[in-house]
C-alpha positions as a printed Julia matrix, in Angstrom:
188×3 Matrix{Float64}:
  28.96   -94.88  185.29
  27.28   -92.87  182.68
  29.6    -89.73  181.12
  28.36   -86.14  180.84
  28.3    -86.57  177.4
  26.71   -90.08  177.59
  24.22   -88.41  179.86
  23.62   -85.33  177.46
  23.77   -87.03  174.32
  20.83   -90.0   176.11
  19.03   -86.89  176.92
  18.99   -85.32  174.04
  17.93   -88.16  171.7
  14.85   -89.05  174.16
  13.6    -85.7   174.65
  11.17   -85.5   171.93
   9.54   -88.55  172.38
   9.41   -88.21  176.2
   7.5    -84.54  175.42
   4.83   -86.68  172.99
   4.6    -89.33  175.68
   3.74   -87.23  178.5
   1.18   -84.9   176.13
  -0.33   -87.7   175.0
  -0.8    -88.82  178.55
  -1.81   -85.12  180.47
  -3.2    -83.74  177.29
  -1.46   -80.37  178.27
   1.73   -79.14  176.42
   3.19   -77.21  179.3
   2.1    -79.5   181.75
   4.4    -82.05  179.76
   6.92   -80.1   179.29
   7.52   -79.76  183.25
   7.25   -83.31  183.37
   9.92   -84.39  181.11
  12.15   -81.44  182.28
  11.32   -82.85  186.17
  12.46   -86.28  185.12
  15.34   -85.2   183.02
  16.44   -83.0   185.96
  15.96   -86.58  188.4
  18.01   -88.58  186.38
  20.39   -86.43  186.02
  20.62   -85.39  189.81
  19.85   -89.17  191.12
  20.86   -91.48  188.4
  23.75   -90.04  186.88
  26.09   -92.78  188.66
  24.27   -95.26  186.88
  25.67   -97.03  183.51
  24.88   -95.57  180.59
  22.66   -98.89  179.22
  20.46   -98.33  182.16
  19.63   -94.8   181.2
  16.55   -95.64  178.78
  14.52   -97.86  181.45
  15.09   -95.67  184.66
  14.08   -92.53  182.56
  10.62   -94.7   181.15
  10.36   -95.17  184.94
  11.36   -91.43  185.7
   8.8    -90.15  183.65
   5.76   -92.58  184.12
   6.01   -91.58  187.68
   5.94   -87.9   187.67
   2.84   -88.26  184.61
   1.75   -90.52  187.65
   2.24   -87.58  190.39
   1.34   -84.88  188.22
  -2.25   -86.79  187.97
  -2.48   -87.08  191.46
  -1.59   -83.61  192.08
  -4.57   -82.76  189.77
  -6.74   -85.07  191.33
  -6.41   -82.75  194.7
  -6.73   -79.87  192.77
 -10.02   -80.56  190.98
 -11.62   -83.48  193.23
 -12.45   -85.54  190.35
 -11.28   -88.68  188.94
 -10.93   -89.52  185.39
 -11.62   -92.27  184.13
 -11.0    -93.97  180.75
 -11.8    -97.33  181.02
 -14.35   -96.95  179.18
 -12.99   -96.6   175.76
 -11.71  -100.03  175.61
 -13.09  -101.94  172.69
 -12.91  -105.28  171.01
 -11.33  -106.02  167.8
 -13.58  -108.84  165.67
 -10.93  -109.15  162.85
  -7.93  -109.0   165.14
  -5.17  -108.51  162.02
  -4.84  -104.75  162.35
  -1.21  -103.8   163.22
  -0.75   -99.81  163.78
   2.86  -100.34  163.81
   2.72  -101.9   160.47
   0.83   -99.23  158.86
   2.96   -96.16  159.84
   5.74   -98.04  158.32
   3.75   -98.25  154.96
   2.93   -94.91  155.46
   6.71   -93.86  156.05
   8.21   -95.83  153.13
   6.34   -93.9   150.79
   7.24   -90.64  152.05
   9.71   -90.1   149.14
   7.59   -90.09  146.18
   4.33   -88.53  147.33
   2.26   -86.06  146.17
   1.44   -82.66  148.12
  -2.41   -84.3   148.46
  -1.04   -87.59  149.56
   1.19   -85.54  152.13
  -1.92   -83.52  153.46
  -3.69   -86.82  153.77
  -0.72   -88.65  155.61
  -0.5    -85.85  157.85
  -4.32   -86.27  158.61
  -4.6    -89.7   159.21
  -1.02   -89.15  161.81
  -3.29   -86.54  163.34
  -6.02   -89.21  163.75
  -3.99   -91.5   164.92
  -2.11   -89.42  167.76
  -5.53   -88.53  168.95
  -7.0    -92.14  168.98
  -3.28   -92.69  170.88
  -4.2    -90.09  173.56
  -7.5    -91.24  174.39
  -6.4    -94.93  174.95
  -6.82   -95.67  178.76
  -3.7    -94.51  180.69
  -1.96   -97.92  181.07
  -2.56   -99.01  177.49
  -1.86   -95.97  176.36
   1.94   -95.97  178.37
   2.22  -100.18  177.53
   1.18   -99.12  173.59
   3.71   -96.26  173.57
   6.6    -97.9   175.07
   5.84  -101.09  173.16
   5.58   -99.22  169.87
   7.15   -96.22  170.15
  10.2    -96.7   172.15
  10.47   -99.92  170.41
  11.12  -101.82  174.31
  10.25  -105.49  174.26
   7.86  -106.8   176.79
  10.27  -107.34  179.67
  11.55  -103.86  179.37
   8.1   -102.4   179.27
   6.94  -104.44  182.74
   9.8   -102.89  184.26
   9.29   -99.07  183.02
   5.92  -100.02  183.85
   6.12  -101.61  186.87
   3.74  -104.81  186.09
   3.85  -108.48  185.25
   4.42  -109.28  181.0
   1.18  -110.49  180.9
  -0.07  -107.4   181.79
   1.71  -105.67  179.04
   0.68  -107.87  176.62
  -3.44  -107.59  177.81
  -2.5   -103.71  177.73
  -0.92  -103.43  174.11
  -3.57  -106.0   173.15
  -6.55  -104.06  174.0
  -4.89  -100.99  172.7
  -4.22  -102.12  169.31
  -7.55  -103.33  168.97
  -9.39  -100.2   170.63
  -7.08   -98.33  167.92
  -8.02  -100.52  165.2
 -11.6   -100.25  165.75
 -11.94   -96.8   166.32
  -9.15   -96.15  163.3
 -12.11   -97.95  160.98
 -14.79   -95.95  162.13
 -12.94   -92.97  161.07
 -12.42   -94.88  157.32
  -8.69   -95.65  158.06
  -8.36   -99.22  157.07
  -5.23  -101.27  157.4
């Protein structure tokens, strides 16, 4: 059984991320920050009994869920359906790794210039937007794969699909990434 403090301190260091998560996903800042305060709150409230090394998966879960209902509450509101399947793309090159190039791009945070910083800050801009315009379940696989760092079996569970379907999701993502990221003159 998780501790407050367990519980608090998981909270805390998750929140941030979460927020980004669910913007990327509703593209609405207040609209994401209801959903990671709703899923905080259910966690907290329905999961608390849990241990604390099962906190990071059931919150993934948590919070794909109410991005899930808060779509399908807007569905009923507006009577239309969104659709992004079609921005998938295929990558002829297939060596661009996204993950790889932030890390460039972090290491040499210490010994830039204020032009190189403007330009970082740019292309991270780019980047977050190619991110949010992924496909909803390569956008969740990329973002749980890359940015929570969860390994495949971790992401079909948050997710609540087979590894091979995490794999074809994070697949297509990078490359839909890496193809629009060189359109834009971002190269790896």
């Amino acid at each position: 059984m998780a501790s407050d403090k367990e519980l608090s301190d998981f909270l805390k260091s998750v929140e941030r991320r979460a927020f980004k998560r669910a913007a990327f996903a509703v593209r609405d800042e207040d609209a994401a920050l209801d959903i990671v305060q709703d899923a905080m709150i259910r966690l907290a409230e329905k999961y608390a009994d849990r241990p604390a090394a099962e906190l990071p998966l059931l919150f993934q879960r948590i919070v794909s869920n109410a991005t899930m209902d808060w779509f399908r509450r807007q569905k009923v509101r507006n009577a239309v359906v969104q659709n992004l399947s079609d921005l998938e793309g295929d990558d002829e090159h297939g060596d661009f790794d996204l993950l790889e190039t932030l890390q460039a791009v972090e290491s040499s945070l210490g010994t830039e210039s204020a032009a190189e910083s403007v330009s970082r800050d740019q292309i991270l801009r780019l980047i977050e937007q190619e991110v949010a315009g992924l496909p909803a379940r390569q956008r969740e696989a990329f973002l749980l794969r890359y940015w929570e760092e969860f390994d495949v079996a971790e992401t079909a569970t948050a997710m609540g699909c087979s590894e091979g379907s995490v794999k074809t999701h994070c697949s297509r993502a990078v490359h839909a990434l890496a193809k629009a990221l060189r359109l834009k003159g971002i190269a790896p």
